[in-house]
C-alpha positions as MATLAB code, in Angstrom:
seq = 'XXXXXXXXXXXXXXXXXXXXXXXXXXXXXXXXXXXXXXXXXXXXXXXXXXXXXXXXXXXXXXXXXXXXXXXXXXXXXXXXXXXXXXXXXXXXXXXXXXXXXXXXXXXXXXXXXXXXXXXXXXXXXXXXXXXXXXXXXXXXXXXXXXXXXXXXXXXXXXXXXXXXXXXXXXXXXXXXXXXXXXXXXXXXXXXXXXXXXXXXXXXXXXXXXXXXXXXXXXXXXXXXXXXXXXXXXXXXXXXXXXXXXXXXXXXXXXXXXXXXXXXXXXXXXXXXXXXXXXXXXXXXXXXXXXXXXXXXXXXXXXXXXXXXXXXXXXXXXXXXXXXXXXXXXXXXXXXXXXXXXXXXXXXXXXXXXXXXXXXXXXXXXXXXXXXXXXXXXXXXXXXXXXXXXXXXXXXXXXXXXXXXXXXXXXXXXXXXXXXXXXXXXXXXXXXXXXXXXXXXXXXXXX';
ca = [
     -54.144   -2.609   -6.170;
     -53.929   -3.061   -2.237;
     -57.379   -1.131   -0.710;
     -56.620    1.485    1.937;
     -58.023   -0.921    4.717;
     -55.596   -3.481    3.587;
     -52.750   -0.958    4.409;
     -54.556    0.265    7.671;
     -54.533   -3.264    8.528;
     -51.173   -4.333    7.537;
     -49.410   -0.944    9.351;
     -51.639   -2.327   12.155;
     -50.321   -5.647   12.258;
     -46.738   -5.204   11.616;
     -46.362   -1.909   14.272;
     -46.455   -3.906   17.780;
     -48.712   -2.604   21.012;
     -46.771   -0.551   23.717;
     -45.297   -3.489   25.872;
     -47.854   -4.384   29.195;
     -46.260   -3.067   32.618;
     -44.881   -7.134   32.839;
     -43.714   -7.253   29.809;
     -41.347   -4.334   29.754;
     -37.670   -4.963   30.525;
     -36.371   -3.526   34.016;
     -33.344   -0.889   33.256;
     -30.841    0.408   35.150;
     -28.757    3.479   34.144;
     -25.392    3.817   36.137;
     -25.147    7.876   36.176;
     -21.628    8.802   36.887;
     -21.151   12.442   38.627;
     -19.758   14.375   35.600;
     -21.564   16.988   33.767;
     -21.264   14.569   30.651;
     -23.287   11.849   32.224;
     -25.631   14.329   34.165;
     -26.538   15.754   30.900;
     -26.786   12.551   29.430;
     -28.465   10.101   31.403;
     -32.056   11.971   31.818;
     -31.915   12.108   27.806;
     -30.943    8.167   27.269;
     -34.286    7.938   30.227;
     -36.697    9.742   28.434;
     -35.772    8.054   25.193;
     -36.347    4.377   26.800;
     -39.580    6.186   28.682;
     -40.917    7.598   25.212;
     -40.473    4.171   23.396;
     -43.231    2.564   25.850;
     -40.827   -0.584   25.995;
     -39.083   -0.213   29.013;
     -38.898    0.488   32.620;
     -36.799    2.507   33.611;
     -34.721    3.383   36.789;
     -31.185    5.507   37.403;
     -28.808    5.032   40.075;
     -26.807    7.832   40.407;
     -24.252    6.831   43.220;
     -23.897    3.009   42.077;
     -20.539    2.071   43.628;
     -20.870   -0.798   45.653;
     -23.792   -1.854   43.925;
     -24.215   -6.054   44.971;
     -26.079   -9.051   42.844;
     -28.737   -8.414   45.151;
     -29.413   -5.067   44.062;
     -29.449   -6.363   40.395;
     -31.930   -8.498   41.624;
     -35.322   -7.815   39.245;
     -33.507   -6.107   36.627;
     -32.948   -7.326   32.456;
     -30.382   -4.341   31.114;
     -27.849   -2.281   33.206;
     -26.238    1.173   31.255;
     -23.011    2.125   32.201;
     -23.475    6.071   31.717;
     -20.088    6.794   33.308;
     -21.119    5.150   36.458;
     -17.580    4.813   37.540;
     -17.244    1.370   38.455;
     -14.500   -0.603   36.492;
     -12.480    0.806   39.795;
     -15.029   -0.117   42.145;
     -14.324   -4.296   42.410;
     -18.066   -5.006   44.288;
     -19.816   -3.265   41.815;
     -17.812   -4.629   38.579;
     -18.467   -8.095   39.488;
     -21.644   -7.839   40.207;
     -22.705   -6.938   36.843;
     -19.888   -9.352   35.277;
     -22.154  -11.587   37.410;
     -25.701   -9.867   36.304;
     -24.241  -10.458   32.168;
     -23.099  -13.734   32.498;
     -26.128  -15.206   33.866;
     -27.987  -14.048   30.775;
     -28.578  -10.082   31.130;
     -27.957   -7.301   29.019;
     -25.048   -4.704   29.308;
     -24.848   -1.555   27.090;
     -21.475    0.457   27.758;
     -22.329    4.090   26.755;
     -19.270    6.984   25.492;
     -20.121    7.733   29.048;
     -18.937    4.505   30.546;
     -16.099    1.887   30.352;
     -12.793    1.972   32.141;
     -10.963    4.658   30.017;
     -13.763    7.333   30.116;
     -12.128    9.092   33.090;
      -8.556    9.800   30.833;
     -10.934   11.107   27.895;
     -10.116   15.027   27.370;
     -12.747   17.701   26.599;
     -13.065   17.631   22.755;
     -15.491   19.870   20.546;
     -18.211   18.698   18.501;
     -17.939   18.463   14.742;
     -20.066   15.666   12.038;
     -20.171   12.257   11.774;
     -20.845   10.133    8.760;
     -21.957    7.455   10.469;
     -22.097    4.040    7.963;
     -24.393    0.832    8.838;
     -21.340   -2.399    8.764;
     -23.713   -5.172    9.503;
     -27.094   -4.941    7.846;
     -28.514   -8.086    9.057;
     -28.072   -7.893   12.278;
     -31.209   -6.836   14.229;
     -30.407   -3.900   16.095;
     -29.583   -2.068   12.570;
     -31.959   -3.925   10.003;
     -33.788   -1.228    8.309;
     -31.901    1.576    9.081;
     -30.586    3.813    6.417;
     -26.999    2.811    5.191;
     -25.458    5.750    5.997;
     -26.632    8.972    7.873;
     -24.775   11.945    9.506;
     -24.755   13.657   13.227;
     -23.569   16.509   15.339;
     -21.312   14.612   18.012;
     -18.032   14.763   19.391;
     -15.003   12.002   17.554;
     -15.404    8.907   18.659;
     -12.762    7.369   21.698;
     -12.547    6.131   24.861;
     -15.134    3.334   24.328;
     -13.464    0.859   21.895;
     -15.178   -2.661   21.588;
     -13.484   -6.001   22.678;
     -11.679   -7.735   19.906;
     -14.078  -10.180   19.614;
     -17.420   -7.800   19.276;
     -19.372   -7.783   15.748;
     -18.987   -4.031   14.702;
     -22.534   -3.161   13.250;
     -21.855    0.547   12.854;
     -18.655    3.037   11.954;
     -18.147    6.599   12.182;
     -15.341    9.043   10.184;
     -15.450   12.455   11.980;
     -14.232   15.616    9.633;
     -13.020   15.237    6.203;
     -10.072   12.629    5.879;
     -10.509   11.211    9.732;
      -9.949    7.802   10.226;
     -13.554    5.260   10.389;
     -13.922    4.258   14.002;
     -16.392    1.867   15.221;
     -19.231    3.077   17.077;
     -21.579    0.674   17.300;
     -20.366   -3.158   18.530;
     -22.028   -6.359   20.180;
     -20.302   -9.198   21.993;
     -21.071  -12.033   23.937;
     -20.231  -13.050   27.625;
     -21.651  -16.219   28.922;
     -25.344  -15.938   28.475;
     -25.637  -12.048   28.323;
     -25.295   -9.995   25.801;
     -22.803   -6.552   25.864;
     -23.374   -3.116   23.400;
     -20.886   -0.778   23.011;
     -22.500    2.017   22.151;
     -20.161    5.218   20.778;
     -22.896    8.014   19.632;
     -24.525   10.473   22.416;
     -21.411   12.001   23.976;
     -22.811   15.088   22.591;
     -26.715   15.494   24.341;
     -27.813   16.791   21.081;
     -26.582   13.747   19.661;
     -29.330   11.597   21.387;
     -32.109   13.931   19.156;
     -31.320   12.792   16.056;
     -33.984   10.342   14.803;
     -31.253    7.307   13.613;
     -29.142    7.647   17.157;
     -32.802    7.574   19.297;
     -33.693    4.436   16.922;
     -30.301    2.710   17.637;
     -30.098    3.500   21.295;
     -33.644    2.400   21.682;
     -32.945   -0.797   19.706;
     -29.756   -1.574   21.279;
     -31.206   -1.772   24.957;
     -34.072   -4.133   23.532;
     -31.717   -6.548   22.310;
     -29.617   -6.549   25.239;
     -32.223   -6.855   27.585;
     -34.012   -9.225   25.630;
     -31.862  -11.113   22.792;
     -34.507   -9.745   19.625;
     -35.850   -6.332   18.612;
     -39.425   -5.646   18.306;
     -39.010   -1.816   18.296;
     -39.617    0.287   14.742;
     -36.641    2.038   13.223;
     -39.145    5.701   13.816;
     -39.782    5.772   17.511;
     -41.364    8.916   16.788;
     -44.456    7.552   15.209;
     -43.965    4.611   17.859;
     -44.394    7.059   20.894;
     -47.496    5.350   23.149;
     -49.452    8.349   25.127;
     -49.298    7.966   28.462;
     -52.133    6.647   30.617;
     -53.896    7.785   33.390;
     -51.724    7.979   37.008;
     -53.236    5.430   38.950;
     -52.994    6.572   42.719;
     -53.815    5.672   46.045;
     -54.248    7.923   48.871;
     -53.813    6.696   52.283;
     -54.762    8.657   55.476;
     -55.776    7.461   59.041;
     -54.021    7.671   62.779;
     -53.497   11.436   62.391;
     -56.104   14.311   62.492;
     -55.934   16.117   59.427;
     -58.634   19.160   57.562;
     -60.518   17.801   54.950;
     -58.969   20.399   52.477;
     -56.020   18.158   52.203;
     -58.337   15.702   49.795;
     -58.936   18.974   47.745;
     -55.272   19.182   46.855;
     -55.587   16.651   44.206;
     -58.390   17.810   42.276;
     -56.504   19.742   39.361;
     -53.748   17.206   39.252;
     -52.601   16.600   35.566;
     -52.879   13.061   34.369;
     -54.586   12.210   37.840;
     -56.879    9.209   37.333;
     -60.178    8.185   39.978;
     -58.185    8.446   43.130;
     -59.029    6.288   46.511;
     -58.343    6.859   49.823;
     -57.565    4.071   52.403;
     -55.957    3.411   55.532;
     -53.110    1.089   55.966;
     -55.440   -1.945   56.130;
     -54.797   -1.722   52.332;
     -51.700   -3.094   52.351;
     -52.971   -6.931   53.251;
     -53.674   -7.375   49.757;
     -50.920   -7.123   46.722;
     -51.101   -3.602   45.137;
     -48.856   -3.901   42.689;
     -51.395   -4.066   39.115;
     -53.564   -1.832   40.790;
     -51.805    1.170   41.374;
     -48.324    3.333   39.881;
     -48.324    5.771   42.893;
     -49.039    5.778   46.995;
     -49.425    9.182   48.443;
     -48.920    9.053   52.122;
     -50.725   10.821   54.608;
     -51.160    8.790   57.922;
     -49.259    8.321   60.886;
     -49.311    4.258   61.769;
     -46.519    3.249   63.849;
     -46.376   -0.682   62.457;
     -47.708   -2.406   60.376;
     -47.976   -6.667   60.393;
     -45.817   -9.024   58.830;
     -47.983   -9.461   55.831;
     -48.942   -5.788   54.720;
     -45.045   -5.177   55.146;
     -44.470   -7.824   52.445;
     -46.793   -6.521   50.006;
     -45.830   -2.485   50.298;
     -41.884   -3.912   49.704;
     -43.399   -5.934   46.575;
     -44.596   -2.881   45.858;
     -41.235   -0.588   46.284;
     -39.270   -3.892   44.776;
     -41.411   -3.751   41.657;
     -40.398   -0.199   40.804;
     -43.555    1.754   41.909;
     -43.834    5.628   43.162;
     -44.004    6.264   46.646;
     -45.108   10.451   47.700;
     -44.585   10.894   52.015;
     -46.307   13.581   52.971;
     -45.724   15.559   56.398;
     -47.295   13.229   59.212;
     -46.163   10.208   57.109;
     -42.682   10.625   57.869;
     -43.551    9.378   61.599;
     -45.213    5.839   59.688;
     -43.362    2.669   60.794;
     -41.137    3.279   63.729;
     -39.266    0.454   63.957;
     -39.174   -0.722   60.767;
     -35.701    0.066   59.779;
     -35.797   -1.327   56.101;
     -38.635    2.021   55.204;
     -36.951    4.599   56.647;
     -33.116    3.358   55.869;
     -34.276    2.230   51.977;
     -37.519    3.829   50.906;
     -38.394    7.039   52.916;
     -34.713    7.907   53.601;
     -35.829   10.749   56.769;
     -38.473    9.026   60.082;
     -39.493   11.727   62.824;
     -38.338   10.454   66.000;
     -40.321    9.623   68.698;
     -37.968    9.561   71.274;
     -34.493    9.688   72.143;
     -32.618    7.199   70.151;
     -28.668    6.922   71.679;
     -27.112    9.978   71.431;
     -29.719   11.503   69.362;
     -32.885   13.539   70.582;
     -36.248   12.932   70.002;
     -37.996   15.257   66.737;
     -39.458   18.207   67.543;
     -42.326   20.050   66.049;
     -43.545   23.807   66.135;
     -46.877   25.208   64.129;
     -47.139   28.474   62.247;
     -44.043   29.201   61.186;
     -42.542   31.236   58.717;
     -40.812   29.041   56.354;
     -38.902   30.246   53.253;
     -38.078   27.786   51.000;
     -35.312   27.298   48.175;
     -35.022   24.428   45.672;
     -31.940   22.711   46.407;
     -31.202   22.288   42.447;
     -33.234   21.206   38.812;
     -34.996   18.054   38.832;
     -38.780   16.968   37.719;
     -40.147   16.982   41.047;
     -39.092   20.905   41.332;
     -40.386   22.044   37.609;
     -42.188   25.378   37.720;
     -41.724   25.733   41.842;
     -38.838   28.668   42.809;
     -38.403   30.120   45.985;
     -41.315   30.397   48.115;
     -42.590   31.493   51.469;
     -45.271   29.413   53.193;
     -46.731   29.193   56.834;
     -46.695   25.335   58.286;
     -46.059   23.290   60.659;
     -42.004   22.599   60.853;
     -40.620   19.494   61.868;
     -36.844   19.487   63.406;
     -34.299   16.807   64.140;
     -35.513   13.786   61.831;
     -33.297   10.921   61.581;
     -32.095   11.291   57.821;
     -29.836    9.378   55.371;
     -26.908   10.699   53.864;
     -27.975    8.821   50.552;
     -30.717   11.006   49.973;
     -31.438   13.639   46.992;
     -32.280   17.366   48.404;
     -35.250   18.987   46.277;
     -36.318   21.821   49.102;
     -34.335   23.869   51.793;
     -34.628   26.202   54.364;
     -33.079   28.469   57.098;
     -35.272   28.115   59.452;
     -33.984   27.477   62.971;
     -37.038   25.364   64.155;
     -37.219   23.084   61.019;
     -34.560   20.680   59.344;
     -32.603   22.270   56.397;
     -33.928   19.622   54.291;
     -37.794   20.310   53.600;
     -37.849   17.853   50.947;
     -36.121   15.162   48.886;
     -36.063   12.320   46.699;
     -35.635    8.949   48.754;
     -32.250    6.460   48.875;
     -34.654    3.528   46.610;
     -32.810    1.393   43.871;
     -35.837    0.680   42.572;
     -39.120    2.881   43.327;
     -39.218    6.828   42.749;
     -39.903    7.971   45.955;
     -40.237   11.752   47.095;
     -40.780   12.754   51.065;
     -42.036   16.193   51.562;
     -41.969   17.445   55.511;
     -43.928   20.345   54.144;
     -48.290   20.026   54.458;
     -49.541   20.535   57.418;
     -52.931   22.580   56.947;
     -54.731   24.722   54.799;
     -52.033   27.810   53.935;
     -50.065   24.347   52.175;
     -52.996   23.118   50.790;
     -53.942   26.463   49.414;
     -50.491   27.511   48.316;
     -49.622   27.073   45.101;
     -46.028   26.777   44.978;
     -46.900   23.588   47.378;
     -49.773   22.642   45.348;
     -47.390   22.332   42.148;
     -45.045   20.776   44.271;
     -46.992   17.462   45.121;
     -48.470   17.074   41.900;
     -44.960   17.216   40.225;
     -44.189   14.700   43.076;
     -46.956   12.591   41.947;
     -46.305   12.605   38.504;
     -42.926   11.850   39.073;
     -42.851    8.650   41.283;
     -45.791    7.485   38.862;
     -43.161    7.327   36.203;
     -44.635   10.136   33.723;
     -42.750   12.585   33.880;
     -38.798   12.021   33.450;
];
């Protein structure tokens, strides 16, 4: 008879750790602009996010995406990202497979999902072809799902079909599940999930899961119940850095009912002349600091590069006036100075009377509605077009855009104009606000 400590230990030794930080493949999902793939995407996120295995990032404008911008990353999802037409962006990830990455082509994706037509969801027997292959070893045979038929994201003739589908009584078995090969990379076409309730059922979160980690990374090391697998998240590791701007010492109490906050330090820009990357998940900006020296500049893009959080804060968005790469890439807004060409300098009034909207569901925004504060306001910022509203307003002394999520390929980064004083300290639609904001560009919360 096996003792219970024998089985402790062997379900301890056969159930692998929650991969390290370096350890866990980079991933890219390719949103498209449909409601399919907005509905989608977060889902296939928070099931990569949940496993502990990955890191995750999503590009939801990804035409004209270059090898450069693959740069760093192991597995790219086409979620309907739309760019068999776009030529740059196709060859770059031909490119990014062939040199040994990972590609998995979702019902969202692949050239043909444009001419698919609105179909409604009925059940899928869903039947395992190829046992031994690793993405599907030790997954029950057969098992059924709510999803729409499968179509529009047939594998290449030459893939290895691991899993079929028949949808209804007497419909024809269609693959749904394929691998292939192209130069050193690996491709997965992956045919379950069109339905979002289709990515809750316990065998389609296990293949999905298991899928990305072997085309990302050539083996499989995740359990066929990702439930039981689920790591709990850690503390959010933060840094807070001030300096160069007067501000009241209430701001610091902001952060003291933060969820998931860890021990958080404040610094001043000095900071950045050492790497910060192990050492923190998030940097909350709150200082004003014109430039900063070749080095620190270096190790804050290491830090964007590697997929950190980044929170600007007010003040912050006047950091690094000439430094074209931040406020183009990262911060995605800069308060100007002065006149640049054609274009005044910012302007800035205190005590206003600012009602606020959301500009539209996302993390950052969970729990905060339409609010009225009193702040400082900050008018005619230099502002990308690729940026992601989160807050708005009407007011004629402030920019329409209050808030947003920055233009990064690879960090989370969220720039708030809002947080001047106390009555935003205080306020607890603001309050909410940053520590959503936090939690967000961290990377715990989806």
């Amino acid at each position: 008879m096996i003792s219970r400590i024998a089985v402790v230990v062997l379900l301890f030794l056969t159930c692998p750790a929650p991969a390290s930080a370096a350890d866990r493949p980079r991933v890219l999902i390719l949103a498209g602009e449909g409601d399919s793939s907005r509905a989608t995407a977060p889902i296939q996120r928070r099931i990569l996010d949940d496993s502990g295995r990955f890191d995750v990032r999503v590009s939801e404008a990804p035409a004209g995406l270059t090898s450069k911008t693959l740069e760093g990353f192991d597995l790219v999802i086409d979620d309907g990202g739309g760019f068999a037409d776009d030529g740059q962006t196709a060859r770059a990830v031909a490119g990014f497979v062939a040199s040994g990455k990972g590609l998995v082509v979702t019902r969202g994706g692949g050239p043909t999902s444009s001419e698919a037509k609105p179909v409604a969801s009925g059940f899928l027997d869903v039947t395992i072809d190829r046992a031994d292959h690793p993405i599907v070893a030790g997954l029950n045979a057969t098992f059924r799902t709510a999803d729409v038929p499968p179509n529009g994201s047939a594998p290449r003739a030459e893939s290895d079909v691991l899993a079929s589908a028949v949808f209804g009584s007497g419909g024809a078995k269609t693959p749904v599940l394929a691998t292939s090969r192209s130069g050193k990379g690996r491709v997965v076409t992956f045919g379950l999930g069109s339905d979002p309730s289709a990515l809750g059922e316990p065998e389609t979160i296990a293949l999905f899961a298991r899928s990305c980690e072997w085309a990302a990374t050539d083996r499989v090391t995740l359990p066929t119940d990702l439930a039981a697998y689920r790591p709990k998240p850690g503390p959010i590791r933060a840094l807070i850095v001030t300096g160069g701007h007067f501000h009241d010492a209430a701001f610091y109490g902001l952060f003291r009912d933060c969820e998931g906050l860890g021990e958080t330090p404040v610094e001043n820009s000095d900071v950045y002349k050492k790497d910060l990357r192990g050492k923190y998940d998030v940097i909350v900006m709150y200082d004003f600091n014109r430039d900063l020296d070749d080095a620190s500049k270096k190790n804050l893009r290491d830090f964007v590069e590697s997929g950190k959080g980044i929170v600007i804060l007010h003040h912050a968005l006047l950091d690094f006036q000439t430094w074209t790469w931040w406020s183009e890439n990262v911060a995605g807004g800069r308060y100007r100075l002065q006149r640049e060409g054609q274009s005044p300098s910012s302007s800035v009034k205190d005590d206003q009377q600012i009602y606020v909207k959301p500009a539209g569901p996302h993390p950052v925004l969970e729990g905060v509605g339409p609010f009225h504060i009193q702040d400082e306001a900050y008018k005619n910022l230099w502002m990308s077009d690729r940026i992601k509203p989160l807050l708005t307003t009407d007011n004629p002394t402030s920019d329409f855009n209050l808030a947003w999520v920055g233009p990064s390929e690879t960090a989370r980064v969220v720039a708030i104009q809002l947080g001047h004083g106390r009555t935003a300290f205080h306020h607890p639609s603001y309050r909410t606000l940053v520590h959503n904001a936090v939690r967000w560009a961290a990377g715990k919360t989806r």
